[in-house]
C-alpha positions as CSV (number, residue, x, y, z in Angstrom):
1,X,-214.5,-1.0,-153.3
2,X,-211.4,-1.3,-151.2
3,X,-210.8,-5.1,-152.4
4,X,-210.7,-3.7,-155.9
5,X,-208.7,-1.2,-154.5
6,X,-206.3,-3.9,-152.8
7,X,-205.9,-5.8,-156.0
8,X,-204.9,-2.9,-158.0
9,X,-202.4,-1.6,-156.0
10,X,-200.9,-5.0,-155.4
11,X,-200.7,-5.2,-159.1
12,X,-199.3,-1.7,-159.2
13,X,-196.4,-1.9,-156.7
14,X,-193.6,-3.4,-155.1
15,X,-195.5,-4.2,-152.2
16,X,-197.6,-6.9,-150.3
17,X,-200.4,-5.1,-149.3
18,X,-202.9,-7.0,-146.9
19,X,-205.6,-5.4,-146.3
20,X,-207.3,-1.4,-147.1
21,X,-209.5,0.4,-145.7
22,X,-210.9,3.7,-146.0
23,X,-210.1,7.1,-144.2
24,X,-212.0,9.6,-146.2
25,X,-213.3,9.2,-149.6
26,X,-210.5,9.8,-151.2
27,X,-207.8,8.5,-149.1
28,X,-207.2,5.2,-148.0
29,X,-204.8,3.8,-145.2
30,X,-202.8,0.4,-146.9
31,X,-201.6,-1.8,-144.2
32,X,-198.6,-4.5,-145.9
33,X,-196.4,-7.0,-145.0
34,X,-193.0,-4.1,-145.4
35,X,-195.4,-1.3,-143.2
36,X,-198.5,1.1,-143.5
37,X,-198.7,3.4,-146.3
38,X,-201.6,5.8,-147.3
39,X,-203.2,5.8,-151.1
40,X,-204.8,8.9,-152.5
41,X,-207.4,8.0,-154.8
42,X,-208.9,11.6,-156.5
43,X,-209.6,13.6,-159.8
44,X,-209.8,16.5,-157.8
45,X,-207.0,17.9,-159.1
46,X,-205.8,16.9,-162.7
47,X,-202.3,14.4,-163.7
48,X,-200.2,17.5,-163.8
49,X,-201.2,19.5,-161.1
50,X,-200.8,16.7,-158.8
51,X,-197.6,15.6,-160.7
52,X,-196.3,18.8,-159.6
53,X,-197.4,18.6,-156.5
54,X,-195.7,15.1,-155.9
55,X,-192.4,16.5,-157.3
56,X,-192.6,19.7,-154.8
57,X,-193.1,17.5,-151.5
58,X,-190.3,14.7,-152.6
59,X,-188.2,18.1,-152.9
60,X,-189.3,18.9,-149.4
61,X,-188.8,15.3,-148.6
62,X,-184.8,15.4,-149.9
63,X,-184.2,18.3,-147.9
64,X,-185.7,16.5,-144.6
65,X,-188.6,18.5,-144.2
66,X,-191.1,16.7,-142.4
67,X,-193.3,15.5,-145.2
68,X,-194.7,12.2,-146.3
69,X,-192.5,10.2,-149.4
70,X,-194.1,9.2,-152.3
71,X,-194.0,5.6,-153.4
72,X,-193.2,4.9,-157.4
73,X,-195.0,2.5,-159.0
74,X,-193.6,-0.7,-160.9
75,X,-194.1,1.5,-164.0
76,X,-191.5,4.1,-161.9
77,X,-194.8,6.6,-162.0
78,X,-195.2,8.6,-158.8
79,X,-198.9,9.4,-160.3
80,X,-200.5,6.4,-162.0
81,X,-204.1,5.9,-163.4
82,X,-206.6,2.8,-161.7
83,X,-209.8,2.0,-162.9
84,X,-212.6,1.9,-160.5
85,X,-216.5,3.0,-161.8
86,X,-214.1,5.7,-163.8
87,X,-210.3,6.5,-164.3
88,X,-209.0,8.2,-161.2
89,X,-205.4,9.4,-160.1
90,X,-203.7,7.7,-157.3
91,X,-200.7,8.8,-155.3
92,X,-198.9,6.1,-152.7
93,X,-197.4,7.7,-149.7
94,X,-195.4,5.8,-146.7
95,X,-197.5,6.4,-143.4
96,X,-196.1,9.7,-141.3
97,X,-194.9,9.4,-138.2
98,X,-196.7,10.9,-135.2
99,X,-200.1,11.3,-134.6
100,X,-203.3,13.9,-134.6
101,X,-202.8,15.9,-131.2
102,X,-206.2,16.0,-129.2
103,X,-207.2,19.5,-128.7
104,X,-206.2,20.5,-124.7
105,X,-202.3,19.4,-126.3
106,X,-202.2,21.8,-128.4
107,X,-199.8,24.2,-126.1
108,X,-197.7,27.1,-126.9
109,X,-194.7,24.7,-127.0
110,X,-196.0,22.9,-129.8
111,X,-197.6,25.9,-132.1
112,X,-193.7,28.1,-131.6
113,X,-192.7,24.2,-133.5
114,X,-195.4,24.5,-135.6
115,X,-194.5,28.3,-136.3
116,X,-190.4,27.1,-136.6
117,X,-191.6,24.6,-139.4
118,X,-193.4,26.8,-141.6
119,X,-190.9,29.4,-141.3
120,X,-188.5,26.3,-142.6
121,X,-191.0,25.4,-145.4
122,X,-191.4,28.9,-146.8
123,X,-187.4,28.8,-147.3
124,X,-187.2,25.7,-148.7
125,X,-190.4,27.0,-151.2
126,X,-188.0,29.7,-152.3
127,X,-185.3,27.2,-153.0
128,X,-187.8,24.7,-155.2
129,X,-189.2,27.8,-157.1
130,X,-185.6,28.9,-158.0
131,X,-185.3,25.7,-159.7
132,X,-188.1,25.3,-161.0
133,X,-190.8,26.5,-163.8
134,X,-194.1,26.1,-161.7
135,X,-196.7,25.6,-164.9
136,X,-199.6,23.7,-162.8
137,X,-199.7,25.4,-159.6
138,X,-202.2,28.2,-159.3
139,X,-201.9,32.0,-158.1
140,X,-204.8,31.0,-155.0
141,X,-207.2,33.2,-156.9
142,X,-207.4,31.4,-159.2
143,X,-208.5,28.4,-158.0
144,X,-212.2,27.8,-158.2
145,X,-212.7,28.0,-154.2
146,X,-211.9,31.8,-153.9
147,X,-214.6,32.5,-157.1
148,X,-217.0,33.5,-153.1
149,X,-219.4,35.3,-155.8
150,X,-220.3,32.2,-158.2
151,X,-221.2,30.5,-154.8
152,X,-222.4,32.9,-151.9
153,X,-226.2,33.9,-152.9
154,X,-226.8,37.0,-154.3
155,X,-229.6,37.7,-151.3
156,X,-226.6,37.6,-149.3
157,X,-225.5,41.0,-150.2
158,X,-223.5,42.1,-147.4
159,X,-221.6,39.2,-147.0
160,X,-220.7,39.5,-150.6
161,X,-219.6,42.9,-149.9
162,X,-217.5,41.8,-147.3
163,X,-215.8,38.9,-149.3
164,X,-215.7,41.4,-152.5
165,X,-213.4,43.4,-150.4
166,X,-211.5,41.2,-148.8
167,X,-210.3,39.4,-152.3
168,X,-210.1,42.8,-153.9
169,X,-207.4,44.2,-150.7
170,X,-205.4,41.0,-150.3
171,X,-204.9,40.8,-154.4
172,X,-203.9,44.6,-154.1
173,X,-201.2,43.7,-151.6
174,X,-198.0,44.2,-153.1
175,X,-195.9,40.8,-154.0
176,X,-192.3,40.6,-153.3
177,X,-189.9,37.4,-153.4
178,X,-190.0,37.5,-149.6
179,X,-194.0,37.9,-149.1
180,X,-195.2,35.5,-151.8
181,X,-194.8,32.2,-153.2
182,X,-195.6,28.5,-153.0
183,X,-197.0,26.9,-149.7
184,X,-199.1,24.1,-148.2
185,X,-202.2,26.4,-148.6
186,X,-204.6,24.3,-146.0
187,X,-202.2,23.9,-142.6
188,X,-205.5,22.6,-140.6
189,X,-204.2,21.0,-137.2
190,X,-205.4,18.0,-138.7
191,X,-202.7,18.2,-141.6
192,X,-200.2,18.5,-138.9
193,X,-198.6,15.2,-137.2
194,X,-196.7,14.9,-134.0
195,X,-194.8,12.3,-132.4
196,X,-193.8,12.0,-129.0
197,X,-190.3,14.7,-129.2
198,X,-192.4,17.3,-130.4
199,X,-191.2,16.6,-134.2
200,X,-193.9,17.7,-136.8
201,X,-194.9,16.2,-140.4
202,X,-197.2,18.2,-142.7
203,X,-199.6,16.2,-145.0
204,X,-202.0,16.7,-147.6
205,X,-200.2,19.4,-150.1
206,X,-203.3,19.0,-152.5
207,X,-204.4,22.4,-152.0
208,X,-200.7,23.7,-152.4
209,X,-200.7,27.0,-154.1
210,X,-198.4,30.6,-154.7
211,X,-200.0,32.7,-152.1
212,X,-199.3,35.2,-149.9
213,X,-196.8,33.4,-147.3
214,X,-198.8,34.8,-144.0
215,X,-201.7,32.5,-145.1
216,X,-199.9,30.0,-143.8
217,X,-200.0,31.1,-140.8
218,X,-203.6,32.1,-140.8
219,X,-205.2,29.2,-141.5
220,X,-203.4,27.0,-138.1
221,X,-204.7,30.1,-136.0
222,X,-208.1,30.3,-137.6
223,X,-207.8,26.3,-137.1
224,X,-207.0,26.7,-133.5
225,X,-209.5,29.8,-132.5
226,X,-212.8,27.4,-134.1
227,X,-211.5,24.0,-132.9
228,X,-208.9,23.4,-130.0
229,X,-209.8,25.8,-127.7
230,X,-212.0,24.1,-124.6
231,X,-212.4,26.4,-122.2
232,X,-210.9,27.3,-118.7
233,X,-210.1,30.8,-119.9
234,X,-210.3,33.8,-122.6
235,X,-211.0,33.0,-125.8
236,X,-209.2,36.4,-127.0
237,X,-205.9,35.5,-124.5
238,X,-205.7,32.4,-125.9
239,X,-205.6,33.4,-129.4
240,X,-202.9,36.1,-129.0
241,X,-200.9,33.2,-126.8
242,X,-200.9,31.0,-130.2
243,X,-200.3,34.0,-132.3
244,X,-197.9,35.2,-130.5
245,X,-196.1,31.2,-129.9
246,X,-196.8,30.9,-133.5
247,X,-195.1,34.1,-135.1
248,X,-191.8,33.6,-132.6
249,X,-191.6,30.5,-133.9
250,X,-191.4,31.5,-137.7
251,X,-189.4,34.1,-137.0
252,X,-186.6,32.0,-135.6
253,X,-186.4,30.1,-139.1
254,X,-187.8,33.0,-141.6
255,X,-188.6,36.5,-141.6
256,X,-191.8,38.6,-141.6
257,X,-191.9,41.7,-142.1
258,X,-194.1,44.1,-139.5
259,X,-196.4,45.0,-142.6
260,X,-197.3,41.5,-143.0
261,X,-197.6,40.7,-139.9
262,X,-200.2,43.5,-139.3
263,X,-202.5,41.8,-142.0
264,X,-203.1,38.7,-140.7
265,X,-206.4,39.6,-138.9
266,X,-207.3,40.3,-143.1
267,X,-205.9,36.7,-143.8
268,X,-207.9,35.5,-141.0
269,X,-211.2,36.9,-142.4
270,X,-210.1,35.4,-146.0
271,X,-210.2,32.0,-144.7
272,X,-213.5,32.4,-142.3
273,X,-215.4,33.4,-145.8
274,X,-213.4,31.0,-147.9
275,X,-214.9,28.3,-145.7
276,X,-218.6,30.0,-145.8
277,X,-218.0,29.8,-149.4
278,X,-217.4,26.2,-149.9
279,X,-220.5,25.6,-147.4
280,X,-222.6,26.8,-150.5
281,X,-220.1,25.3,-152.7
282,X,-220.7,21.8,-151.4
283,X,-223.8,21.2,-149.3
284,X,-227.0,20.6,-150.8
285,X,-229.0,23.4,-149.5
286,X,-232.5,21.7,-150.2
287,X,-231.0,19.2,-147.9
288,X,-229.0,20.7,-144.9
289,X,-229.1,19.3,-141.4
290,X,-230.2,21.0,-138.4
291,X,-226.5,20.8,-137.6
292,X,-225.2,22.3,-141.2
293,X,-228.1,25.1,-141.0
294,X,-226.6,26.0,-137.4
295,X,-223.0,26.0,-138.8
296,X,-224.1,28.1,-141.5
297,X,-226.0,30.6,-139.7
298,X,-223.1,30.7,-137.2
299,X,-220.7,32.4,-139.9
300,X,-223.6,34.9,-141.5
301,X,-223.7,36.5,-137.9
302,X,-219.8,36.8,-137.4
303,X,-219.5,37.7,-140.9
304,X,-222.5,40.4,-141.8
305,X,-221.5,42.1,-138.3
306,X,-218.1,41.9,-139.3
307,X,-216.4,40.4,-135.9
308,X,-212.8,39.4,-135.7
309,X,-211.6,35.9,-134.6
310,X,-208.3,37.5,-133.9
311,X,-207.5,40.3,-131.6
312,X,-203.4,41.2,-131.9
């Protein structure tokens, strides 16, 4: 597969690439003679959607957000079609500088950065969306991963309960120019490059949607709280430390209101049953290992007895 893919993207553009090599299954690191570039190779979202997304981060890009250029084509595409068993979308980007933190370097230094740069990204979301007519970009509830009752069992009850009420309050909150709008939608640590002064890039905008703008924050906390946090401590100290590091941050590029900030324990929750969701969503449950089943069981304890992650 990746000599196929080599010889099609050597065909496709102005590069010399030498060797590729996969990362994930859709995303595939392209070392060349003129430097390291990344291809994404996925149907997972349609030509327009990630059409749109490509035009959104080369806006971000202009404006020197920290962000990942796209490569054109020969054809002067940014999205272009390849052939492999099927017809599948690829997008070219130039390699990001930085790297993926390891966990005990994730200080409050770097999350008030991290904060500081989403704060900046919101602003700049605001700016693109005046400019623009978003057609492919989806409210978030609308996107097939927040439909928790196609996916979470009906045996389930209670935690369908829960996630019932948590889609039903969040799409009661009221919208306003200043709470709502475009974002990254999936700000994992592992989207989140940094290089040696502390300067960050964001990548992987596939799951950009209009959402509630505190998500963004969520999601890097919730992030943080189930994967960087190694001991030599409180758990609950250390997640009001990166809340805390996180919201300063934001608020020395953007503001928040207090209101908003008072729901983030609800945005918190959102995310903890998204992912529960997509567990059902994606794993074959007539197959699940030992460690999958442990996961599992793991959120239908925190989530039936309805315990927060974040105490502010």
């Amino acid at each position: 597969m990746e000599h196929k893919i080599l010889s099609l993207l050597n065909e496709l553009y102005p590069l010399d690439f030498i060797k590729v090599e996969a990362v994930t299954n859709e995303m595939f690191r392209c070392i060349s003679e003129q430097g390291n570039y990344f291809a994404r190779i996925t149907n997972y979202k349609t030509y327009d959607e990630q059409l749109e997304e490509v035009d959104y981060t080369n806006f971000l890009y202009n404006e020197g957000f920290g962000v990942s250029p796209t490569i054109p084509s020969l054809n002067g595409k940014l999205v272009e079609t390849i052939t492999l068993d099927k017809e599948t979308l690829t997008v070219l980007y130039k390699a990001a500088s930085g790297v993926h933190l390891p966990r005990a370097q994730w200080n409050a230094n770097v999350f008030k950065e991290l904060g500081r740069q989403i704060g900046h990204l919101h602003l700049l979301s605001k700016q693109y969306e005046n400019r623009r007519t978003l057609k492919y970009m989806n409210d978030w509830y609308d996107n097939e991963e927040y439909a928790f009752l196609k996916y979470i069992p009906k045996e389930e009850s209670a935690i369908r309960e829960i996630a019932q009420e948590v889609l039903c309050t969040i799409q009661n909150l009221p919208k306003s120019y200043d709470t709502y709008g475009l974002l990254h939608g999936d700000l994992w640590l592992e989207n989140i490059l940094v290089d040696r002064d502390n300067r960050l890039t964001m990548i992987d905008f596939q799951d950009c949607e209009k959402h509630f703008y505190i998500f963004d924050l969520a999601v890097p906390i919730y992030s943080a709280l189930e994967y960087t946090f190694v001991g030599n401590g409180n758990i609950v100290d250390y997640g009001r430390s990166i809340t805390k590091a996180i919201i300063e941050g934001y608020q020395e590029a953007n503001e928040i209101s207090p209101e908003m900030l008072e729901q983030l324990p609800l945005f918190i929750k959102l995310k903890e049953v998204f992912e529960y969701s997509l567990m059902h969503m994606y794993w074959n449950k007539e197959k699940l290992t030992e460690e999958q089943l442990r996961i599992m069981n793991h959120f239908r304890i925190r989530i039936e007895h309805k315990h927060s992650l974040l105490h502010i």
